[in-house]
C-alpha positions in Angstrom: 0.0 0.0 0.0 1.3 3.4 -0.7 0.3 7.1 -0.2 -2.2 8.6 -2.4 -0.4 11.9 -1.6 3.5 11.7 -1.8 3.4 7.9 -3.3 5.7 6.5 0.0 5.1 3.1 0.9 2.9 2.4 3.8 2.2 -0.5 6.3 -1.2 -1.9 6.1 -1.5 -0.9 10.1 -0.7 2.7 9.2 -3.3 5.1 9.7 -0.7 8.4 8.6 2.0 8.6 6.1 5.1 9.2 8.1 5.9 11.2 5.3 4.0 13.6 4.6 1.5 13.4 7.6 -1.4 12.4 5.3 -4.0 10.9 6.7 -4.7 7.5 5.2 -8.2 6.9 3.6 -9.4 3.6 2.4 -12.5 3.3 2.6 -15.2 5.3 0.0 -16.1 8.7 0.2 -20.0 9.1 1.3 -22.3 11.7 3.2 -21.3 10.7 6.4 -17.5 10.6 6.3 -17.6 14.3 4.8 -19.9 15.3 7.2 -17.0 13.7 9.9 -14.4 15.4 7.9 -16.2 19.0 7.8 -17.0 18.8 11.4 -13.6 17.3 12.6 -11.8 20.4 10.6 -14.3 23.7 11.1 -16.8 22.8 14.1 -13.9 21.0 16.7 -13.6 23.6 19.8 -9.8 22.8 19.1 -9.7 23.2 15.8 -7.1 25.9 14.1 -9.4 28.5 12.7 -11.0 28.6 16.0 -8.2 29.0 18.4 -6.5 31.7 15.9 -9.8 33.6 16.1 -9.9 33.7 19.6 -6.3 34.1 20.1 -6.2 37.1 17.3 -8.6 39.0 20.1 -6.8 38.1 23.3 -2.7 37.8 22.4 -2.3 38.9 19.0 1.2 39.0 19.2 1.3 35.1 19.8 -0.5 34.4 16.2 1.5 37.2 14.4 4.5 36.8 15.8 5.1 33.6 16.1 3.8 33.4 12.2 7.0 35.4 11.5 9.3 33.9 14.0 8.3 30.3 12.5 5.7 28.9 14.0 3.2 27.3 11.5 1.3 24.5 12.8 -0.3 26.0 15.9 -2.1 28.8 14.2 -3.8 29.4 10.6 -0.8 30.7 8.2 -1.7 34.5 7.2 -2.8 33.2 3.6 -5.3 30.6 4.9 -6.6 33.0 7.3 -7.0 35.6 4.3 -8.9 33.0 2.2 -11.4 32.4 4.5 -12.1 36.6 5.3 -12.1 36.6 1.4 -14.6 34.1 0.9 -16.8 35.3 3.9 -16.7 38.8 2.3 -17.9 37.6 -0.6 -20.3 35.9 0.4 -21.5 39.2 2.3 -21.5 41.5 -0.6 -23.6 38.8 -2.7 -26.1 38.7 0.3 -26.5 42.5 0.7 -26.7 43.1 -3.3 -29.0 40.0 -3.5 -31.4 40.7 -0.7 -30.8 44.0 0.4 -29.5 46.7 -2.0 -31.2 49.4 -0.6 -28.6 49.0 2.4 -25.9 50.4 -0.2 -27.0 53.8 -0.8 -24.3 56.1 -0.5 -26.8 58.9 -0.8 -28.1 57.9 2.9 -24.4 59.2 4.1 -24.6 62.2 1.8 -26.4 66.2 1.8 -29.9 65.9 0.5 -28.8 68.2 -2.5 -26.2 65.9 -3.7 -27.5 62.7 -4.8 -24.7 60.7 -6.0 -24.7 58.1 -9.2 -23.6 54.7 -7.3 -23.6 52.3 -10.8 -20.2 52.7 -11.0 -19.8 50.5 -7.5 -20.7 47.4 -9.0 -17.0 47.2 -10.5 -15.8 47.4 -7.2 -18.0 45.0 -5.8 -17.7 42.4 -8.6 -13.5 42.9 -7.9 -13.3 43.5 -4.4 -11.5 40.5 -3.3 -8.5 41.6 -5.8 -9.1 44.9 -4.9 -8.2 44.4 -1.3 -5.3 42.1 -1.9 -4.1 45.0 -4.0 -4.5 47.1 -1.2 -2.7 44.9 1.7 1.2 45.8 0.0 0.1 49.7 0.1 -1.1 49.2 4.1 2.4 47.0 4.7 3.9 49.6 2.9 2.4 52.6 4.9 3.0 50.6 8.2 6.7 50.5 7.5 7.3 53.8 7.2 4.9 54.8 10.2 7.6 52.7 12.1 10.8 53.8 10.5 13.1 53.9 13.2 11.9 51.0 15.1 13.5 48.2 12.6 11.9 45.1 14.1 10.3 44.3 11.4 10.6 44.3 7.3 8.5 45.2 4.9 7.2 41.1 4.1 6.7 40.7 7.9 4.5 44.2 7.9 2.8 42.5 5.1 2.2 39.5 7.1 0.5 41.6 10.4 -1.4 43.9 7.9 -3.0 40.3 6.2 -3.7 39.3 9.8 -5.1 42.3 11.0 -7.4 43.1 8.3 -8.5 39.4 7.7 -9.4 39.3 11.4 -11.4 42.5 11.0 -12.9 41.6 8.0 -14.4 37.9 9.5 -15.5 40.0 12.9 -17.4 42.5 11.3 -19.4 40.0 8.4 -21.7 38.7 10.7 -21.7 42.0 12.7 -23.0 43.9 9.5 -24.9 41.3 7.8 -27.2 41.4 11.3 -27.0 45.3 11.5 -28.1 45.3 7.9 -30.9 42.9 8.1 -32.1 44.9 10.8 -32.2 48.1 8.8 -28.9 49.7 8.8 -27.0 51.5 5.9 -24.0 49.5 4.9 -21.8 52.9 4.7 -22.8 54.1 8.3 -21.5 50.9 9.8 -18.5 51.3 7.6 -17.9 54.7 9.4 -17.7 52.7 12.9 -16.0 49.5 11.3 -12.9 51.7 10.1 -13.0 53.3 13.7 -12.9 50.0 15.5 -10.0 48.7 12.7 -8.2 51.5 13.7 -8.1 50.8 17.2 -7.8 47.0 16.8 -4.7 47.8 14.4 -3.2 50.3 17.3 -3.8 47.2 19.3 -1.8 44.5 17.6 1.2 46.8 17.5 0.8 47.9 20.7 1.3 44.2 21.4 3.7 43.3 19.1 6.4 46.1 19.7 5.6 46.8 22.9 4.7 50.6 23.0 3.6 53.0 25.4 0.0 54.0 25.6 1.8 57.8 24.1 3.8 56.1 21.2 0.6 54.2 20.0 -1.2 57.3 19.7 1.6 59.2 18.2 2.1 56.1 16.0 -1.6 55.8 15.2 -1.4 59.6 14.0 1.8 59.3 11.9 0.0 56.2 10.3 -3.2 58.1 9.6 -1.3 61.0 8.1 1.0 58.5 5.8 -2.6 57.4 4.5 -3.8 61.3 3.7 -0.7 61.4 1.5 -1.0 58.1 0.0 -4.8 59.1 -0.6 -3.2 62.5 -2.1 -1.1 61.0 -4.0 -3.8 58.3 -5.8 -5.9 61.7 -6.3 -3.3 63.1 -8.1 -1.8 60.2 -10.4 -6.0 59.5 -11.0 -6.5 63.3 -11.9 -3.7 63.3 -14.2 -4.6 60.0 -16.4 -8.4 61.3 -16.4 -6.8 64.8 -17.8 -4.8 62.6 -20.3 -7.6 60.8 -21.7 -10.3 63.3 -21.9 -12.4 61.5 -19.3 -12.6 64.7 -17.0 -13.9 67.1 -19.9 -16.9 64.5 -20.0 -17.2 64.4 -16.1 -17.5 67.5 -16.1 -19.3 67.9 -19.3 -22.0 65.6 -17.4 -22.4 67.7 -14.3 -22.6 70.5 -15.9 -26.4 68.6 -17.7 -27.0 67.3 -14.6 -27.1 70.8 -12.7 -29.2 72.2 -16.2 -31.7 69.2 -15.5 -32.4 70.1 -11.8 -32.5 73.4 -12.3 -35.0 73.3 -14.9 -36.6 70.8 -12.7 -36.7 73.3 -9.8 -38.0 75.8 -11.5 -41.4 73.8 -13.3 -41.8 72.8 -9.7 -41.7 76.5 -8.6 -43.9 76.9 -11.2 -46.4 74.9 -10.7 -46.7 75.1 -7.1 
């Protein structure tokens, strides 16, 4: 008999490869065993996911850290742990869009007199999951420099406690905004609070992981916040100047200037009429 996953020869009393660690399945798959095999993995109290959940709240720096100093089989790896917040996000978007669309109004979060066009949204819906893994290198990238002069860390292990960090935050607050928004509440107002509360849970983490003073995390919080205004600057600028390169903010423009001419004209037959 030999391993169905490395191909190393096995005793018939084996019940693991001492290999590769596989376990050793013989008999067929059926309802039952996946059932065993789906609870065994996700439902245990012991299992991974749920004791790097848990330990992600309480000592951070014990999943994090000891991701980056080597430890591997205690905790979920940062990649795993990104799938999953991935997949749950996903599957939160589809739920809002499918069953509750009205909880993405941006205009509920806006004045009165400035109705917004949100079509343009769906793109970043339909490619949000590459959309924030393009995002993690920028938020690695702006945690490295908030922390220049404290060399701890490099720029792949800031990537590492970023993927962490905002996988965490993003499995905590699914079911906390798919219940708020089932009971009536805006998707963007909660996003208001949610960044709040990632911003404290990231201040958090490095308090943890460093250690800093209660005055250096605040400082450091600042610094990190302001790195972002600049980054956010910057992406304005670069965004500006291909928009002014291919004519697309003549016909921006072009647009709201017929949009003001329709609700003016609007206004007035109103005025008008009443």
């Amino acid at each position: 008999m030999e391993c169905k996953n490395c191909r190393n020869t096995l005793n018939s009393q084996d019940h693991f490869c001492n290999v590769c660690g596989a376990k050793i399945v013989t008999s067929r798959l059926t309802l039952r065993h996946f059932w065993h095999e789906f609870s065994e993995r996700f439902l245990n109290i012991d299992n991974t996911f749920l004791k790097t959940y848990k330990t992600l709240f309480v000592k951070p720096e014990e999943v994090i850290g000891g991701y980056i100093e080597g430890v591997r089989k205690k905790f979920l790896p940062a990649v795993s742990y990104f799938t999953i917040a991935i997949t749950l996000t996903g599957f939160q978007i589809f739920f809002i869009r499918k069953f509750f669309p009205e909880a993405l109004d941006l205009n509920a979060i806006l004045p009165e007199n400035n109705p917004t066009d949100m079509s343009y949204m769906d793109w970043v819906y339909d490619y949000f999951s590459i959309l924030t893994l393009l995002n993690l290198p920028v938020y690695a990238l702006m945690s490295k420099l908030t922390f220049t002069g404290k060399s701890k860390y490099n720029y792949v292990e800031h990537l590492v406690i970023m993927t962490y960090i905002f996988s965490h935050y993003s499995i905590t607050s699914v079911f906390i905004t798919m219940t708020s928004i089932a009971l009536g509440a805006n998707f963007y107002t909660l996003g208001i609070y949610a960044m709040i509360a990632l911003a404290l849970y990231t201040a958090y983490c490095y308090k943890r992981l460093f250690p800093l003073s209660v005055k250096e995390i605040i400082w450091r919080t600042l610094l990190f916040l302001g790195v972002g205004l600049v980054f956010m600057l910057i992406f304005v600028i670069v965004q500006l100047v291909i928009m002014l390169m291919t004519g697309k903010f003549e016909e921006i423009m072009e647009a709201q200037k017929a949009q003001q001419e329709v609700s003016y004209i609007a206004s007035s037959i109103i005025n008008w009429t009443s």
